[in-house]
C-alpha positions in Angstrom: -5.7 17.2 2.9 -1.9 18.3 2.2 -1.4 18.2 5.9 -2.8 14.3 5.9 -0.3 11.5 6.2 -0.3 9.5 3.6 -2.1 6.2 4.9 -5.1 9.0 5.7 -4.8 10.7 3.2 -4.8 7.6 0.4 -6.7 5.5 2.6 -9.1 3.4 -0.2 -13.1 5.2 -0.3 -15.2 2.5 -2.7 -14.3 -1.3 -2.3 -12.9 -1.4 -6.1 -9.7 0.6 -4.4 -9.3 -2.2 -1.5 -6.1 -4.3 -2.4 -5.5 -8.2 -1.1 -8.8 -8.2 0.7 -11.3 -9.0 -2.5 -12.7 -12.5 -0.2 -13.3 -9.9 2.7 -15.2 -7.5 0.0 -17.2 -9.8 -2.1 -18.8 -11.4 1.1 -19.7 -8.3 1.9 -20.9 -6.5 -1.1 -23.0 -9.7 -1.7 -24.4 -9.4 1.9 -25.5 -6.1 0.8 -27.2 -7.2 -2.6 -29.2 -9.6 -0.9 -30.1 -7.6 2.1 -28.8 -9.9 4.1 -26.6 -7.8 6.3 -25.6 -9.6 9.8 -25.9 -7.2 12.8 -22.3 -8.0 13.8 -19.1 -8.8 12.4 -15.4 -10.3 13.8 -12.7 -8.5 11.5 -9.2 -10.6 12.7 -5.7 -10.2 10.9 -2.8 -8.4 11.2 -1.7 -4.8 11.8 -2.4 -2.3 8.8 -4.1 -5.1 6.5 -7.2 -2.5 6.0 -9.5 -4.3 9.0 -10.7 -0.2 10.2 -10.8 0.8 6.2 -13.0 -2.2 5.5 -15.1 -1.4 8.8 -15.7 2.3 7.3 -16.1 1.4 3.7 -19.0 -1.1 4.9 -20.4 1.6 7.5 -20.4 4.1 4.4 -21.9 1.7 2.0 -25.0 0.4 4.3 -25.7 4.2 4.5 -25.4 5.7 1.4 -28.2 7.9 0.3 -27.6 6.7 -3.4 -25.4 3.7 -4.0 -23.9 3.1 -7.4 -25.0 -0.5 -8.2 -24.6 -2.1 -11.0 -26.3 -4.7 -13.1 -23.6 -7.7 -12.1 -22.8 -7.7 -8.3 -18.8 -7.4 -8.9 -17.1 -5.8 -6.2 -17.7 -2.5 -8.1 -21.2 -3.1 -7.5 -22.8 -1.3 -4.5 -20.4 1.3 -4.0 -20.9 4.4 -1.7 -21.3 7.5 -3.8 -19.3 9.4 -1.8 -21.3 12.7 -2.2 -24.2 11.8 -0.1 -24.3 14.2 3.1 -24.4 10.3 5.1 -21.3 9.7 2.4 -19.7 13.2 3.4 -20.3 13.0 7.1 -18.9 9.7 7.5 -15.8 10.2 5.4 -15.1 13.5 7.4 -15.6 12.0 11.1 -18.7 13.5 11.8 -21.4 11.5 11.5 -23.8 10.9 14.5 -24.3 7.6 13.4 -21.0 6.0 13.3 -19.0 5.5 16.6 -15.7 4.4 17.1 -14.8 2.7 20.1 -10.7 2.0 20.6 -10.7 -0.7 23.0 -7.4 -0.1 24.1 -8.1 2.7 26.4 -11.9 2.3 26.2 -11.1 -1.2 28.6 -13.6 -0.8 31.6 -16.9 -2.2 32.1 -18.5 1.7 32.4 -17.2 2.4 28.9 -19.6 -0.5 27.3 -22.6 0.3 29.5 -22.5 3.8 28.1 -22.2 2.1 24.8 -25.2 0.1 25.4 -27.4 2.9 26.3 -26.7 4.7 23.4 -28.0 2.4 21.3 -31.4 2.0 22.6 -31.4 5.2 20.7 -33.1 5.2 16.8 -30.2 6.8 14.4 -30.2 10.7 14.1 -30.2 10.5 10.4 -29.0 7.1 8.9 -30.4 3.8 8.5 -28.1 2.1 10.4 -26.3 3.0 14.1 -22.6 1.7 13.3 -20.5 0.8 16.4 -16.8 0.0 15.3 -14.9 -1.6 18.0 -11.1 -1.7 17.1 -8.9 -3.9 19.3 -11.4 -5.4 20.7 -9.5 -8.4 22.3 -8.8 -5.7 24.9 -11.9 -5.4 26.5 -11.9 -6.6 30.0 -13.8 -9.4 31.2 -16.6 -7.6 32.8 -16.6 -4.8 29.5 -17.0 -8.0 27.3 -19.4 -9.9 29.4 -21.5 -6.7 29.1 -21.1 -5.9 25.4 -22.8 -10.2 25.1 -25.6 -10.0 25.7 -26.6 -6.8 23.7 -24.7 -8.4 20.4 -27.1 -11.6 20.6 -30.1 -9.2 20.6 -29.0 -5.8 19.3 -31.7 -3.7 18.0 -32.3 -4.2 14.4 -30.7 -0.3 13.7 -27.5 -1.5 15.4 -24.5 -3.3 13.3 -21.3 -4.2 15.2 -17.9 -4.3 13.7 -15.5 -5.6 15.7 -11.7 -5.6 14.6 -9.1 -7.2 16.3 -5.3 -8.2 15.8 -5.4 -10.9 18.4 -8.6 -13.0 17.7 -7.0 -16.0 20.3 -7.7 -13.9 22.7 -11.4 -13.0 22.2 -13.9 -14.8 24.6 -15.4 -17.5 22.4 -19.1 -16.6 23.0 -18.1 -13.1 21.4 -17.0 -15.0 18.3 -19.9 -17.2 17.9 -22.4 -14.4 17.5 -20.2 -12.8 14.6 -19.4 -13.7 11.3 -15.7 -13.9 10.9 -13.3 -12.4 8.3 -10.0 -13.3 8.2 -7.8 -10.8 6.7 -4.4 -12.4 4.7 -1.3 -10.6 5.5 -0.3 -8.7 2.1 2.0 -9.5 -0.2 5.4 -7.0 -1.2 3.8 -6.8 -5.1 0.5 -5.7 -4.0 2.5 -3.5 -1.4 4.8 -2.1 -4.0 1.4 -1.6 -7.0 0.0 0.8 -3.8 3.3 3.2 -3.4 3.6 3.1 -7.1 -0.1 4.4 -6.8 0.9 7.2 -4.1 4.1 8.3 -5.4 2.8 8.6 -8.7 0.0 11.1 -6.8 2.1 12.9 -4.8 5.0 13.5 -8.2 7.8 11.4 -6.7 10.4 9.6 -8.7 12.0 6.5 -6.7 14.1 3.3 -8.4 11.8 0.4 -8.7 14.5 -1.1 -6.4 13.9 1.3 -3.7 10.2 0.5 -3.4 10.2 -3.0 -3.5 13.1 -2.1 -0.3 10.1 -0.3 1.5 7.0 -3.0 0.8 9.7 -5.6 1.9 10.4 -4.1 5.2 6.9 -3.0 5.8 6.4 -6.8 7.4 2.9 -6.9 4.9 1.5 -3.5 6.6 0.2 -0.9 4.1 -0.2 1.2 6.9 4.2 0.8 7.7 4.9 0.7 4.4 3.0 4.5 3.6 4.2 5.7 6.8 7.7 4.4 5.5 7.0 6.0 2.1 6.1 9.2 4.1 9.4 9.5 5.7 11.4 9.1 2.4 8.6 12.2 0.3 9.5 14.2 3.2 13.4 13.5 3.3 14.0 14.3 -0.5 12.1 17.2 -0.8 10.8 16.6 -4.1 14.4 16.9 -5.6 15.1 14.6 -8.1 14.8 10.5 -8.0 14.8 8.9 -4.5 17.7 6.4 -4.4 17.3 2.9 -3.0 21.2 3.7 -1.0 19.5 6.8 0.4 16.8 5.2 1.8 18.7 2.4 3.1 20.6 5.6 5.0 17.3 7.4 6.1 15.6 4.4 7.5 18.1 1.9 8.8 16.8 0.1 6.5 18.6 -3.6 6.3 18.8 -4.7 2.7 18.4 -8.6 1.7 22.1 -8.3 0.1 23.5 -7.6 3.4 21.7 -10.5 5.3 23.0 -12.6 2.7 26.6 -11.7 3.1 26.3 -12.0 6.7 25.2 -15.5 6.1 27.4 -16.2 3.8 30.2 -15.8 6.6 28.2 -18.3 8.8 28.0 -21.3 5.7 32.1 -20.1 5.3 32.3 -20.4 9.3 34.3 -17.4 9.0 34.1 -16.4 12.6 36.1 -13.0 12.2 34.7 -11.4 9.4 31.1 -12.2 11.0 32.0 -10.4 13.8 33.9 -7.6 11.8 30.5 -7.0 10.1 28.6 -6.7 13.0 30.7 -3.9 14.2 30.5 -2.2 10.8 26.3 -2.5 11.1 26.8 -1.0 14.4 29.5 2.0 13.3 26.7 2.3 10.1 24.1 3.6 12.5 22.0 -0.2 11.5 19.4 -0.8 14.3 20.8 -4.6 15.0 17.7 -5.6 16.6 16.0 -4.6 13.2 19.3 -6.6 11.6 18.1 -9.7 13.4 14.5 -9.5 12.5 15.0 -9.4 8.9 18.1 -12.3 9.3 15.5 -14.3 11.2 12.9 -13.8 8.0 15.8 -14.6 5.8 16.6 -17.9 7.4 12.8 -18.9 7.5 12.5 -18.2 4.2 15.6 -20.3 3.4 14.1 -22.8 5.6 11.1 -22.8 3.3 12.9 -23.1 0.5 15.2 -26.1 1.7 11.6 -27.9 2.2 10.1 -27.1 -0.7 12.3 -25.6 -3.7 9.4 -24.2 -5.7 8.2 -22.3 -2.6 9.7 -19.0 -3.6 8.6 -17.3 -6.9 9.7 -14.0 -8.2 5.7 -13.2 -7.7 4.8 -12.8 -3.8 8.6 -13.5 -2.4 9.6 -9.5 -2.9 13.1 -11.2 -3.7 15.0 -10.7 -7.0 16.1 -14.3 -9.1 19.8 -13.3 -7.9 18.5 -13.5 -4.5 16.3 -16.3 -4.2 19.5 -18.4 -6.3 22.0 -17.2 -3.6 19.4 -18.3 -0.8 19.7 -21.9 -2.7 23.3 -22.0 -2.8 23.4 -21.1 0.5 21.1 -23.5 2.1 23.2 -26.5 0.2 25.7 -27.3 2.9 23.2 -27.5 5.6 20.0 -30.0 6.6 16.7 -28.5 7.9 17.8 -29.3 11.1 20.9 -27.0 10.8 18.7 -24.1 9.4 16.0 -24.7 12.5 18.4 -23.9 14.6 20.3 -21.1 13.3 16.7 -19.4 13.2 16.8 -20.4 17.3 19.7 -18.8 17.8 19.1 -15.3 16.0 15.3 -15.3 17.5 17.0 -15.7 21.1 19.8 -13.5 20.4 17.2 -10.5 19.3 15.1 -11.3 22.4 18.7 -10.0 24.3 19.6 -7.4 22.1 16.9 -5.4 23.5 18.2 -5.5 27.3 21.7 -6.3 26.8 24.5 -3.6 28.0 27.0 -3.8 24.8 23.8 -4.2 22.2 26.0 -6.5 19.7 27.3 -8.7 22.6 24.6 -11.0 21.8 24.9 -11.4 18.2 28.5 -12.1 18.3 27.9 -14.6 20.6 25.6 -16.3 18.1 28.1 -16.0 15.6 31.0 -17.6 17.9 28.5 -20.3 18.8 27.4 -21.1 15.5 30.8 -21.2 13.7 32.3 -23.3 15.9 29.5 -25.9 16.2 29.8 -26.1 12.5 33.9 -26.7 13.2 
């Protein structure tokens, strides 16, 4: 295990250790309690939200030689004991019974008629033959035309979990014979409880400022914001307490405070020290296309807040009260209108970044744009 990354190694093994998906769990735990288990299921939201986890957890649960259950069906209820030899197998990648499929480089028609034959085939040892299909949208059109027919009439061992990022671009007569979960994109406090969680496992003392930095730029991906989390274990070798500065240094990490003074230059229309910034971001070692995502967040969320003032709450927004009262001071001098297209500018201008000769060229040509409309 001490050669596991993290988001493996902590990766939740009984539903009551799932975080921001309890809708997603209680359907299913109930569906278990009732014996009502469908034989295939559409798992949509986005990456590192715990659609794969979920997939496993269920796979585990349906299997389990000895369940703990429980005389309430709470989301406790119907756990996998996770000492089973089905329990075992299954956490260690082994099991006969459960087969993962990445559709991403599984695309071709060949790959699901192998698929299908297999499971004409009775389970070796479990109760139920598992198929977990991860990025499913990616099946071709003949691989998905193939896998249709078998999940209208699969055989009554057979359960299908598909789990997607994109459901848009499933074919609709996939997603009619499944039931559909929609996974929520997580939000920075239940982010920040889970690395409080880890680091507190793993003996690692951080500032309560430097993890709320991480579960802010982890974009509300537990799997980004462990991997993040990773990175900083690893760079301060267990020496003392992890500083938010330090990780701002590892990472290229762009803090809110800085967005904020860059936008404060743009409400000033101070055109020079705008651009005198974005040189020092550059000299700093700041990845500027990574500058421009979080600006773009930081305007939306400003946007937001022009519209509606309570929208932002020291709860879910991952922003301090200094913060969120600077965004409202900020957003005074300028209509919705003026905010819209700010955001238009900076999502353009980080669509250039990426191809552009001299990277910064297109940010300062924002910034020139911008201030001088506003003149």
């Amino acid at each position: 295990m001490s050669n596991l990354v993290l988001y493996r190694k902590y990766r939740p093994q009984t539903f009551g250790e799932v975080v921001g998906q309890e809708h997603v769990v209680k359907t299913l735990v109930n569906s278990i309690a009732h014996n009502s288990i469908s034989h295939a299921y559409l798992f949509s939201g986005p990456r590192g939200s715990g659609k794969t986890t979920i997939a496993r957890l269920f796979a585990k649960a349906i299997n389990c030689e000895k369940p703990a259950t429980g005389n309430q069906q709470t989301v406790t209820s119907f756990e996998p004991c996770n000492k089973c030899s089905s329990c075992t197998e299954i956490m260690q990648s082994r099991s006969m019974d459960i087969i993962e499929i990445d559709a991403a480089s599984n695309t071709g028609v060949d790959n699901v008629r192998e698929l299908i034959e297999g499971i004409k085939f009775a389970p070796v040892k479990s109760k139920y033959k598992v198929f977990i299909i991860d990025e499913c949208h990616q099946l071709s059109k003949s691989a998905a035309n193939a896998l249709l027919k078998t999940l209208e009439e699969p055989p009554a061992h057979a359960i299908f979990l598909l789990a997607t990022t994109e459901a848009h671009k499933m074919i609709a007569t996939i997603t009619s014979r499944c039931q559909r979960f929609d996974f929520k994109k997580l939000q920075v406090p239940e982010i920040v409880k889970k690395l409080e969680y880890i680091s507190k496992k793993e003996k690692i003392q951080f500032e309560p400022s430097a993890l709320s930095l991480i579960a802010l730029n982890s974009r509300g991906s537990f799997r980004d914001a462990e991997s993040l989390l990773d990175e900083c274990i690893s760079f301060s070798g267990n020496i003392g307490t992890i500083k938010t500065e330090s990780i701002k240094e590892l990472l290229g990490i762009v803090e809110v405070g800085q967005v904020a003074q860059f936008v404060d230059y743009l409400v000033q229309k101070n055109t020079k020290d705008a651009i005198t910034f974005i040189g020092t971001l550059v000299d700093s070692g700041v990845d500027l296309q990574e500058f421009t995502k979080t600006l773009v967040f930081y305007l939306r969320q400003s946007l937001l807040l022009k519209i509606n003032p309570v929208y932002l709450n020291l709860q879910n927004s991952g922003f301090s009260r200094d913060e969120i009262d600077k965004m409202k001071a900020q957003t005074a001098g300028f209509s919705e209108v003026d905010i819209h297209k700010l955001i238009e500018m900076f999502i353009d201008a980080e669509n250039r970044i990426k191809y552009a000769t001299i990277s910064q060229l297109p940010l300062e040509l924002a910034v020139v744009n911008i201030t001088y409309q506003q003149s």
